[in-house]
C-alpha positions as a Markdown table, in Angstrom:
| # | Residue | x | y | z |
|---|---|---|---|---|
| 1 | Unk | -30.4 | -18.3 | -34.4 |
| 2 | Unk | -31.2 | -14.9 | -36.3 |
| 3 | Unk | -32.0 | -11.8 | -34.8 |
| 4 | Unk | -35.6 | -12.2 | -35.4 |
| 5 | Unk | -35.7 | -15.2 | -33.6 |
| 6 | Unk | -34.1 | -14.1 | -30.5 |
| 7 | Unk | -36.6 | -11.0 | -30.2 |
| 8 | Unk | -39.7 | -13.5 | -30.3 |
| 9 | Unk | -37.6 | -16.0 | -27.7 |
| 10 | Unk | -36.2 | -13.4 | -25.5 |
| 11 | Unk | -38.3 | -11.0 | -23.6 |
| 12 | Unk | -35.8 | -9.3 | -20.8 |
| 13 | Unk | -33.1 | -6.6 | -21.6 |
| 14 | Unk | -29.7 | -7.3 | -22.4 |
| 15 | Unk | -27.6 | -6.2 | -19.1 |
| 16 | Unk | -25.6 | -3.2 | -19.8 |
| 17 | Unk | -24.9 | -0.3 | -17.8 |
| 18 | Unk | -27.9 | 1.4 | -18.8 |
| 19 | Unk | -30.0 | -1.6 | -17.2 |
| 20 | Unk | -28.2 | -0.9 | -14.1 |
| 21 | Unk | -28.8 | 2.5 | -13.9 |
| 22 | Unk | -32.5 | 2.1 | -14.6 |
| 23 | Unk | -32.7 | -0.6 | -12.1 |
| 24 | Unk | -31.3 | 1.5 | -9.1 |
| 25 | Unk | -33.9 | 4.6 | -10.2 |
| 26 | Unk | -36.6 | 1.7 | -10.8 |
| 27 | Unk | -35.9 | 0.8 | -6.9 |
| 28 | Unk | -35.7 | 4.5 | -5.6 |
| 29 | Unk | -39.2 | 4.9 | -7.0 |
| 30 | Unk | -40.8 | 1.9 | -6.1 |
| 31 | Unk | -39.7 | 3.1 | -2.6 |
| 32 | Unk | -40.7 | 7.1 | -2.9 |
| 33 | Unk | -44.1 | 5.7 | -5.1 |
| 34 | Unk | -44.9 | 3.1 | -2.6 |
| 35 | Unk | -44.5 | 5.7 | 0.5 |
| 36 | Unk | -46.6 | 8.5 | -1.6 |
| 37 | Unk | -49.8 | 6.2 | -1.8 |
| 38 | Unk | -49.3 | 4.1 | 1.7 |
| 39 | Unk | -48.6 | 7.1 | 3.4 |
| 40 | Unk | -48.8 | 10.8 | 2.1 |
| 41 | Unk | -52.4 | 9.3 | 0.6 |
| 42 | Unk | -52.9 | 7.8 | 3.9 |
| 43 | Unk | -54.3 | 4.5 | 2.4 |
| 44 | Unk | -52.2 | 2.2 | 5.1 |
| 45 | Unk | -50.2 | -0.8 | 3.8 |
| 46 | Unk | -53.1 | -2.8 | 3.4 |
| 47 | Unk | -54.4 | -1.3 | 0.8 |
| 48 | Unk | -51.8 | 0.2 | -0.6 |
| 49 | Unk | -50.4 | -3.3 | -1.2 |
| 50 | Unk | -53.6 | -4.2 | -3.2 |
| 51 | Unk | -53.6 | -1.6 | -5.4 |
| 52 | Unk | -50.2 | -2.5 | -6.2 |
| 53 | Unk | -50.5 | -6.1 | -6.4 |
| 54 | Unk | -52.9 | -5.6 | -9.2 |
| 55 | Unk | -51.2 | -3.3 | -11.0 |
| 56 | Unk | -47.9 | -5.9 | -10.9 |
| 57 | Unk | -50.3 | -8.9 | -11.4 |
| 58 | Unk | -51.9 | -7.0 | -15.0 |
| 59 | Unk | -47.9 | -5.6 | -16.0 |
| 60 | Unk | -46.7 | -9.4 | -15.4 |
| 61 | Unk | -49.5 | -10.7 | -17.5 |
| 62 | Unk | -48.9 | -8.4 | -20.3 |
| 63 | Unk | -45.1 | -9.5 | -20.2 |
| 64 | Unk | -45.6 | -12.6 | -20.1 |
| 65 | Unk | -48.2 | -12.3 | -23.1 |
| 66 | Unk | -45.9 | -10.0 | -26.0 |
| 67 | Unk | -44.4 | -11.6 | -28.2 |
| 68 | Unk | -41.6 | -9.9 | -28.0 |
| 69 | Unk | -39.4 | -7.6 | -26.0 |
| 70 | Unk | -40.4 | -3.9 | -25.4 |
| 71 | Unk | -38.2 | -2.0 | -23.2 |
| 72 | Unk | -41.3 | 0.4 | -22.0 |
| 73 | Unk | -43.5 | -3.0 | -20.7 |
| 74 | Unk | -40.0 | -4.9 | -19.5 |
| 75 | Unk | -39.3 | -1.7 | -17.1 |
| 76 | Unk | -42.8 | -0.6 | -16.4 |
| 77 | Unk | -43.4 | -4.1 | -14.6 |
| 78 | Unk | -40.0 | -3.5 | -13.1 |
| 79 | Unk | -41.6 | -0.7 | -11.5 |
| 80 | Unk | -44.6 | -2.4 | -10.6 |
| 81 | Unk | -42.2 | -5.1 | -8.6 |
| 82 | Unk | -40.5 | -2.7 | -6.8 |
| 83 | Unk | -43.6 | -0.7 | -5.5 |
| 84 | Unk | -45.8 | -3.7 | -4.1 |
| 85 | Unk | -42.5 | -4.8 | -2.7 |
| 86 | Unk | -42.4 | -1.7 | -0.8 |
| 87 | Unk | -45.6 | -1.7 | 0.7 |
| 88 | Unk | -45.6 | -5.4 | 1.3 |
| 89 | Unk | -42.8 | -5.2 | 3.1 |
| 90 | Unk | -43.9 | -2.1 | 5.4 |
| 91 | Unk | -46.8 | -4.0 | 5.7 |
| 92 | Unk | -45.5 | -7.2 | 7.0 |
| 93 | Unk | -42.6 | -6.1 | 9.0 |
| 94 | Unk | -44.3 | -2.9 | 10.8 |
| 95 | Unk | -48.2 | -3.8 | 10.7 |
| 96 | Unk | -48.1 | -7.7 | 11.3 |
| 97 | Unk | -45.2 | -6.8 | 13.3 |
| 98 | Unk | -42.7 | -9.2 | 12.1 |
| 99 | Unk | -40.0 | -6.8 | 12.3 |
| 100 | Unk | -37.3 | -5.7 | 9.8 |
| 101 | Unk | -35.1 | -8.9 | 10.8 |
| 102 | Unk | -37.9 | -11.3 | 11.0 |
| 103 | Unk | -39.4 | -10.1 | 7.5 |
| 104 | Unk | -35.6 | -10.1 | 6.0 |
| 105 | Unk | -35.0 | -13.7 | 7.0 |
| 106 | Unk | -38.2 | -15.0 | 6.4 |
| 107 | Unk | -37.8 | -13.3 | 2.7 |
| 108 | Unk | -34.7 | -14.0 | 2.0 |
| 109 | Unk | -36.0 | -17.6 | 2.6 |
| 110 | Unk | -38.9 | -17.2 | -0.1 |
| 111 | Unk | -36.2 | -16.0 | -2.6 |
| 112 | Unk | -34.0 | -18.6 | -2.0 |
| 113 | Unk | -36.4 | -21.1 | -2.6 |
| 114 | Unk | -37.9 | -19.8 | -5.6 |
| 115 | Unk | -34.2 | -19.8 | -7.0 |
| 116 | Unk | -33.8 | -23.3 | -6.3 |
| 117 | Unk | -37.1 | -24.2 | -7.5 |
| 118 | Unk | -36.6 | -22.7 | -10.7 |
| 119 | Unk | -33.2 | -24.2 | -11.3 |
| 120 | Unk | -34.7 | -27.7 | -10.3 |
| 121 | Unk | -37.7 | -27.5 | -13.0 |
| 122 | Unk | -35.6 | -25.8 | -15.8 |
| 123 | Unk | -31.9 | -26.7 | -15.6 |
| 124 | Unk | -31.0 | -22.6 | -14.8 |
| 125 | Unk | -31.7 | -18.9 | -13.4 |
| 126 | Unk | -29.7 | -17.4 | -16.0 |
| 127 | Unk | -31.7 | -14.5 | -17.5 |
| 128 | Unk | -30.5 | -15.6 | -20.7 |
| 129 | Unk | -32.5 | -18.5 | -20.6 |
| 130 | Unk | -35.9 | -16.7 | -19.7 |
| 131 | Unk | -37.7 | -17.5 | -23.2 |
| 132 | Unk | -41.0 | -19.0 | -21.8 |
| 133 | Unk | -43.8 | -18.9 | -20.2 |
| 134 | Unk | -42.9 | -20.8 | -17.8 |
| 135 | Unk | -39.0 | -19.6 | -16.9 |
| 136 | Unk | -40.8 | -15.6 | -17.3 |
| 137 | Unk | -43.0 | -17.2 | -14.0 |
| 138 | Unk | -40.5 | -17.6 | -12.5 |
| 139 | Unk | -38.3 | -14.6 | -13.1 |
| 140 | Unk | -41.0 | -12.3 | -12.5 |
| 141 | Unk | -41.9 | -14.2 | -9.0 |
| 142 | Unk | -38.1 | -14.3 | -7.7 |
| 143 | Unk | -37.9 | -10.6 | -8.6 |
| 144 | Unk | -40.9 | -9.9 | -6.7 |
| 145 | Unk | -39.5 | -11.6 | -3.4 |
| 146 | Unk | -35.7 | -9.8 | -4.1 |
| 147 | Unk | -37.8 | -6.2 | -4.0 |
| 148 | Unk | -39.4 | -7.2 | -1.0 |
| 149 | Unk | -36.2 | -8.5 | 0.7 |
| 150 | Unk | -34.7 | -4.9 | 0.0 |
| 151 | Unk | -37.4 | -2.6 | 1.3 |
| 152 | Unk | -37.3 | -5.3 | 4.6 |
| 153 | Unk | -33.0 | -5.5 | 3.9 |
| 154 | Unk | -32.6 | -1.5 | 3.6 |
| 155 | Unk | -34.8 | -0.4 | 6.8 |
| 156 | Unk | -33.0 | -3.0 | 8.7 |
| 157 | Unk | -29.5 | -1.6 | 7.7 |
| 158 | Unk | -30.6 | 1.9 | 8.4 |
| 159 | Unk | -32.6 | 1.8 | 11.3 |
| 160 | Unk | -32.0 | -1.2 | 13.3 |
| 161 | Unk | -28.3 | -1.5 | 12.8 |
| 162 | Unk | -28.5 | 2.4 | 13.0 |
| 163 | Unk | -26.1 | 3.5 | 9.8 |
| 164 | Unk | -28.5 | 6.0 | 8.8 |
| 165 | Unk | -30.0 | 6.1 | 5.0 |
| 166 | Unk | -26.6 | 7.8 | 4.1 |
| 167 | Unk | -24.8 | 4.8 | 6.3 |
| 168 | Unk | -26.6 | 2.4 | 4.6 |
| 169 | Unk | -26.5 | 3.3 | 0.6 |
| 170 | Unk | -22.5 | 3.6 | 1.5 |
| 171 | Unk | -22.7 | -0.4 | 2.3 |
| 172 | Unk | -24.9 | -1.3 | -0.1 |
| 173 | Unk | -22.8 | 0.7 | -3.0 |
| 174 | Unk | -19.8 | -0.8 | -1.9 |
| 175 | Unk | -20.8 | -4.7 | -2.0 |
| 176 | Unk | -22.5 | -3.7 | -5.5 |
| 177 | Unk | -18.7 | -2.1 | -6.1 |
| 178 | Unk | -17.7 | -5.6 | -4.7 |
| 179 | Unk | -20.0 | -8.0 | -6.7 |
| 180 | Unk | -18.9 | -5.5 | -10.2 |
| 181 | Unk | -15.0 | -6.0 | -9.3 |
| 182 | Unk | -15.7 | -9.8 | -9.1 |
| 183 | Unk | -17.6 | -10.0 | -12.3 |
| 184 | Unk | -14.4 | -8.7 | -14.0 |
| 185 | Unk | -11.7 | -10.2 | -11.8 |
| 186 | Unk | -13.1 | -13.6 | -10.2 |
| 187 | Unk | -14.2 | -16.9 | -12.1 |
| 188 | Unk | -17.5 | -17.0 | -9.9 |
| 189 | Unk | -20.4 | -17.5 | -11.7 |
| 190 | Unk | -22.3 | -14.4 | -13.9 |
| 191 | Unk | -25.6 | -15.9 | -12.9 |
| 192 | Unk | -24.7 | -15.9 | -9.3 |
| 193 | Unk | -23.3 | -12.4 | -9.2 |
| 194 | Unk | -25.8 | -11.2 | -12.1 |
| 195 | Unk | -28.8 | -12.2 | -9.2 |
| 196 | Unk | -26.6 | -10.7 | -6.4 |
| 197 | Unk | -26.6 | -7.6 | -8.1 |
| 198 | Unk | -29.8 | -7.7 | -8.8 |
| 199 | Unk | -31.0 | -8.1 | -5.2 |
| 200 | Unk | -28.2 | -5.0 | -3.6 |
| 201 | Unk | -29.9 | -3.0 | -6.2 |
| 202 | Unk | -33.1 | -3.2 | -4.0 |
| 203 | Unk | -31.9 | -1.8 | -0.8 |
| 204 | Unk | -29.4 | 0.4 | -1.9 |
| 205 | Unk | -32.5 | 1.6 | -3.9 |
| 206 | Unk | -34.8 | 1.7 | -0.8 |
| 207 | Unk | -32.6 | 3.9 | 1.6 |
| 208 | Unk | -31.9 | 6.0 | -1.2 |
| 209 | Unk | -35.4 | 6.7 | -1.4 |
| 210 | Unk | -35.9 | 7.2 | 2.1 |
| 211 | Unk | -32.8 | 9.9 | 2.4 |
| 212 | Unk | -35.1 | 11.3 | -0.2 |
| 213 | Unk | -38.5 | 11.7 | 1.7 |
| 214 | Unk | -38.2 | 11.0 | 4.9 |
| 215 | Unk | -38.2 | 14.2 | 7.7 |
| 216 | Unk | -34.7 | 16.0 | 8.2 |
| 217 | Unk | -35.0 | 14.8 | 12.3 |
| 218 | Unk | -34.7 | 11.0 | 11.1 |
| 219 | Unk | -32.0 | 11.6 | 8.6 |
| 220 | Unk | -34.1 | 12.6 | 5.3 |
| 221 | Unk | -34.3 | 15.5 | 2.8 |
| 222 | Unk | -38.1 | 15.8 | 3.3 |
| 223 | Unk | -38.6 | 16.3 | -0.4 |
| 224 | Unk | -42.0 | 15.6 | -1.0 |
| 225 | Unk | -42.7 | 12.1 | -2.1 |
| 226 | Unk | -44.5 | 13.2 | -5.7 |
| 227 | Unk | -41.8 | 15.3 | -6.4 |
| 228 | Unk | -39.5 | 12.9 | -6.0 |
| 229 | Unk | -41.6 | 9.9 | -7.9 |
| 230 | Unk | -41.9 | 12.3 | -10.7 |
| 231 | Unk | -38.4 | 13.1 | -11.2 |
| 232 | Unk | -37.0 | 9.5 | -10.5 |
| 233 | Unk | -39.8 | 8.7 | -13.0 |
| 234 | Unk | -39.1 | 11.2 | -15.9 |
| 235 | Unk | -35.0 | 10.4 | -15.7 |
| 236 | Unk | -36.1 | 6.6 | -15.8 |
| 237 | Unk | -37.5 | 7.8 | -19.2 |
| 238 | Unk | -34.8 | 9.4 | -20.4 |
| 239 | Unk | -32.4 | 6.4 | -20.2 |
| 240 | Unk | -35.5 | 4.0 | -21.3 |
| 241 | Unk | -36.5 | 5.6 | -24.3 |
| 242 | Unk | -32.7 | 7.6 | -25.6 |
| 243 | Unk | -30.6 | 4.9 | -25.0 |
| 244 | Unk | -30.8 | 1.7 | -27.2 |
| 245 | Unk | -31.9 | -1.3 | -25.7 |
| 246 | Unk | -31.6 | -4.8 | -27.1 |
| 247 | Unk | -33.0 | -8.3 | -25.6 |
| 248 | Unk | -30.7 | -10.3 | -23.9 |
| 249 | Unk | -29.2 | -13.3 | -26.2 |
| 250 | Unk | -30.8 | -16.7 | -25.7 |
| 251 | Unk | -28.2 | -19.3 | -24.4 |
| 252 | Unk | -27.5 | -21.9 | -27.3 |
């Protein structure tokens, strides 16, 4: 298969470093950016969630429609993921009062089973193996659940179980630190610890973004919530647009 070929087949980022390092600013911001237009706009949840869940809805389309990879789309829907997963899970666990455990459960749940229902209609979740339609449904649609799980995940770990954002990211970074060292060391599966990854990145993400905004009385720098957006957003274009990104390559 020639390199041409791959580009039109394969439309997600190879995983490198640098896609780890955008992901985990990509989550930060979904959770400053979510919390700047729920809250410091004062548009509740609700709405919030709306606004959000069309812009992921139109970024998803448009992804799903190029017929090819580009790095800009691939990590602007990212964004769009991580943002509606923010304020849907606010919105769920504190305004329909499901609570951080209930919504963490009951998400973890839906993102089980989209996993399993993907594997059972195409044969695999490996990433590699997005180069539909149909498999970049699914990927976009488990992605969207794993954001929500970590908005729901990260609150839980930092206030129920009382770590503290700072308690929190420390637990978060280390399983991450543990999921890397087993990638390296251990015969377990990439997929397995490629989605595990994937889904720390979320909360580690979210309470890092919370240490960031939230008032110095519950733990936070109190930066303001733009600010922060529009720095996590201008250093997510430094390592988008300087650093070379290639599409991942399609399983034989």
């Amino acid at each position: 298969m020639n390199t041409e070929k791959q580009h039109v087949l394969t439309k997600v980022p190879e995983v490198t470093l640098t896609f780890w390092i955008i992901k985990i600013l990509a989550t930060t911001l979904g959770e400053t950016g979510g919390d700047a237009v729920s809250m410091s706009m004062n548009l509740g949840y609700l709405v919030a969630t709306g606004i959000f869940a069309a812009l992921f809805l139109g970024a998803v389309f448009a992804q799903v429609s190029a017929r090819r990879f580009h790095p800009s789309l691939y990590w602007v829907t990212i964004i769009a993921t991580t943002t509606v997963g923010t304020t849907l899970a606010d919105f769920a666990t504190r305004s329909l009062g499901i609570g951080y455990a209930g919504g963490s459960l009951l998400l973890c749940a839906l993102l089980l089973g989209s996993l399993f229902v993907w594997h059972r209609a195409l044969g695999s979740v490996a990433v590699e193996m997005v180069s539909s339609p149909k498999s970049e449904m699914f990927y976009w649609m488990t992605i969207m659940f794993s954001q929500t799980l970590g908005t729901a995940l990260g609150d839980w770990t930092a206030d129920t179980a009382e770590l503290g954002y700072a308690g929190a990211a420390m637990v978060f970074g280390a399983m991450l630190a543990l999921v890397a060292a087993s990638y390296y060391w251990t015969k377990i599966s990439h997929t397995v610890l490629f989605w595990a990854a994937f889904i720390l990145t979320r909360p580690l993400g979210a309470v890092v973004g919370d240490f960031l905004d939230k008032p110095r009385d519950h733990g936070g720098l109190a930066l303001s919530r733009y600010a922060a957006s529009a720095a996590l957003l201008v250093l997510m274009a430094f390592f988008v647009f300087v650093f070379p990104h290639k599409p991942a390559k399609r399983a034989h």
